[in-house]
N, C-alpha and C positions, 0 to 999 in steps of 0.2 A: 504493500500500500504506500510506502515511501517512496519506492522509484516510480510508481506510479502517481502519484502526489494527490493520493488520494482521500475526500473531506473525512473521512470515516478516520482514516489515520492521525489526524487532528486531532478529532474530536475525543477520542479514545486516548491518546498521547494529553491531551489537556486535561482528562477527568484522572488519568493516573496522577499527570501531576500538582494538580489542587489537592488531590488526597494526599500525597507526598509531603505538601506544603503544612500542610495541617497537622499532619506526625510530626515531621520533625521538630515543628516549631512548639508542640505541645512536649517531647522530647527536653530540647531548652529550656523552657519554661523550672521542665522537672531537677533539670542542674546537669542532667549530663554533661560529661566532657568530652567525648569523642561520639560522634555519628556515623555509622559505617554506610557506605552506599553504593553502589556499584550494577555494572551491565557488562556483560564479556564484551567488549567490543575488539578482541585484537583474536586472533588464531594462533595456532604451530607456524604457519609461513607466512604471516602479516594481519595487516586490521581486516576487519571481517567488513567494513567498508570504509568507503571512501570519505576522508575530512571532508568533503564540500559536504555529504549527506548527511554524515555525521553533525556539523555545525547548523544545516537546515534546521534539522529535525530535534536533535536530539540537546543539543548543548544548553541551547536557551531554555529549555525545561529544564534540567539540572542544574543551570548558574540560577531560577526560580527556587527551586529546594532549596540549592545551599544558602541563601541571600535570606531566605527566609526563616532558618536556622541563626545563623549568626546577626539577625535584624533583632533575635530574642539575649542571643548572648552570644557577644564577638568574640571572644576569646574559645569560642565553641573550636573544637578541631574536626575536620571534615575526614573521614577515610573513606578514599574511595577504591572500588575491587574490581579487576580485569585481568582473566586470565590472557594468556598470550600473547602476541609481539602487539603492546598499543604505545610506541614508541610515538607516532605521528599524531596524538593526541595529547601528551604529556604537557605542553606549554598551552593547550588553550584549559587544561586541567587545573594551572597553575590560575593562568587567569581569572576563573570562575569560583575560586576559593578553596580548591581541594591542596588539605598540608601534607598529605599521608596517601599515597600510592602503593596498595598489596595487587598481585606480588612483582617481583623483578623476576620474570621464568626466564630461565637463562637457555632453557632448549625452545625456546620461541625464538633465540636471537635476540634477547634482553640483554646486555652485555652489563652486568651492574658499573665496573669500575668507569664505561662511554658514560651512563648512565649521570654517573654522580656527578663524574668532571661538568658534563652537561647542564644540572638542575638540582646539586645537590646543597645549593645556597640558598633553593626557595621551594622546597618539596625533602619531605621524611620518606625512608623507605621501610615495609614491614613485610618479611619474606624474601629474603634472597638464594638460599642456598636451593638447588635442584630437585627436586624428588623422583626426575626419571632417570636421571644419568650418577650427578655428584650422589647423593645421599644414596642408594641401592648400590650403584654399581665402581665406586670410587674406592681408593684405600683411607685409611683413618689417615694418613701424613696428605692425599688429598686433600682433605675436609678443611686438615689443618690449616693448611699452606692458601686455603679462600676463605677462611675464616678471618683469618691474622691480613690478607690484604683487604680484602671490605673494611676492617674495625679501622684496618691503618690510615684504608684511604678516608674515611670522616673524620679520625681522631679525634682531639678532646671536643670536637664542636659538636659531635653526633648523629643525629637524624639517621639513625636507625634503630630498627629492631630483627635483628638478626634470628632467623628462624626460618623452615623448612618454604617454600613455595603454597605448598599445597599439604594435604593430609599425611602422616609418613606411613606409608605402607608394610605390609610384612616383612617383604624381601629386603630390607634398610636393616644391615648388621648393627647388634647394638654398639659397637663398638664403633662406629661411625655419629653416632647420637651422643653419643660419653665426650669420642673427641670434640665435635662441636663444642660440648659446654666446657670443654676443658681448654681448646686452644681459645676459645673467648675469655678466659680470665689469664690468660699471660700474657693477654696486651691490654690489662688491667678492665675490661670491662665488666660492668656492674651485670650479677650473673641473674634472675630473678626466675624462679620455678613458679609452673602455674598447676596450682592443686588439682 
């Protein structure tokens, strides 16, 4: 209905997001501090479409969400979710209020360290390490050796949260989850367990 630019697509895209507008901002209200929000828009071999349609359609209702989120409380922090390569979206993502980009999937061609150099002065990242390649199929002195250059590359300024992409699966030796938490505290990072 969107490459066909079709009213029904509107209409339907404007009632999600009045309803949108109205969570979140009752969300604020309640004190939250972070809003999670998200649309897969990116794939394994690129964005699932095109910026122009994407900006059409889709942007200006989410810079509506998030505006009306931080119109109840600025300091709100926005997280927004896309799997897959949505590198071509990142800077109007910045623009419309979003502090916090999950995940960085690096087998989408997410490159974290392009990443940061690129946007890592005005955007957080939550999720970086792999879960189809790094975390399963990698050695624990892998793990380490990405682990230790992400923390390196933000150092004491930070904007991140270092943790898996996506869910970690069976086949992820534990001994590759140990290293994680263990090469993140020998470049002194603050280690935090979630019960």
């Amino acid at each position: 209905d969107m490459m066909f630019e079709d009213e029904k697509a509107a209409v339907l895209l404007d009632r999600i997001t009045a309803f949108s507008e109205a969570c979140v901002a009752r969300m604020a209200r309640a004190g939250v501090d972070v809003i999670r929000l998200g649309d897969d828009i990116g794939t394994q071999r690129g964005a699932m479409m095109s910026l122009e349609l994407w900006r059409t359609w889709l942007k200006p209702r989410l810079a509506k969400v998030i505006a009306a989120a931080k119109a109840v409380k600025p300091d709100l922090l926005i997280f927004y979710h896309s799997c897959g390569d949505c590198r071509i979206f990142i800077e109007d993502l910045i623009e419309i209020g979003v502090d916090i980009l999950n995940p960085v999937q690096p087998e989408a061609g997410m490159d974290f360290l392009e990443i940061h150099r690129t946007y890592g002065n005005r955007i957080s990242f939550w999720g970086t390490l792999g879960t189809q390649q790094l975390l399963p199929w990698g050695s624990p002195q892998d793990v380490e050796k990405t682990v230790q250059d992400y923390l390196e590359a933000c150092g004491n300024r930070g904007g991140i949260v270092l943790g898996p992409t996506h869910l970690v699966e069976p086949e992820v030796p534990w001994e590759n989850l140990v290293m994680m938490r263990e090469a993140s505290r020998t470049v002194g990072a603050e280690v935090v367990q979630v019960p």
